[in-house]
Phi, psi and omega in degrees: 000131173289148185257160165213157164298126197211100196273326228254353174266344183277344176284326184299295181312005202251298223247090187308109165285147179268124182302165155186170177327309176257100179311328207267324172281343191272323173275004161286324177293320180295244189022295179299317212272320199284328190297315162324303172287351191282327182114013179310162142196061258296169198291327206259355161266001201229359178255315161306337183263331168305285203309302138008300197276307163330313173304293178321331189255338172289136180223347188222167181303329186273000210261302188302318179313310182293339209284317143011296173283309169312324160288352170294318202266332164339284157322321172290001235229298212234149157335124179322316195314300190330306198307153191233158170287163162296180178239111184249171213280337187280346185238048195278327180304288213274336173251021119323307242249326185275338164281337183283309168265022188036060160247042188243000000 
C-alpha cells in the first residue's frame, strides 16, 4: 500500500474534538484552529503575498501584464470571497497603496 501525505488529517489526530450539538461545525473549527496552530497554510495565500511583493517592485506595463496573470491564476485559485481585480499601470499608485495595507 502506498503511503500519502495527509497533513490535515495527521493535524486532526493530534487534537481530540469535543462532541457538542453541531458536530459538524465543531470539527470544521477544531479543523481550522489545529491547522492554524500547525503553521498550515493554503497556497493561494502564500500566491497573494507574491503578488503583493510584485506590486511593490512594478514600474513598467509588462512588469503589470505579469503581474496580471499571476492575479489570474490567483483567482482560479482562492475562495469567491478571496478574488482581486486586475491592476493597471494608470492607477498603480493606489493599488501600491491598497495592496500595502491589504485591503484588496
Amino acid at each position: 500500500m502506498r503511503k500519502h501525505n495527509d497533513l490535515i488529517g495527521e493535524m486532526l489526530s493530534k487534537t481530540p474534538v469535543k462532541a457538542s450539538n453541531n458536530s459538524n461545525l465543531s470539527t470544521l473549527k477544531s479543523m481550522e484552529e489545529t491547522a492554524k496552530r500547525e503553521g498550515y497554510k493554503p497556497s493561494w495565500v502564500s500566491k497573494k503575498e507574491m503578488i503583493a511583493k510584485r506590486i511593490e517592485s512594478a514600474e513598467s506595463a509588462a512588469d503589470i501584464d505579469e503581474i496580471n496573470q499571476l492575479i489570474a491564476a490567483y483567482n482560479l485559485s482562492c475562495p469567491p470571497p478571496m478574488q482581486v481585480y486586475p491592476i493597471s499601470l494608470k492607477y498603480l499608485d493606489k493599488c501600491k497603496e491598497l495592496w500595502r495595507t491589504k485591503r484588496v
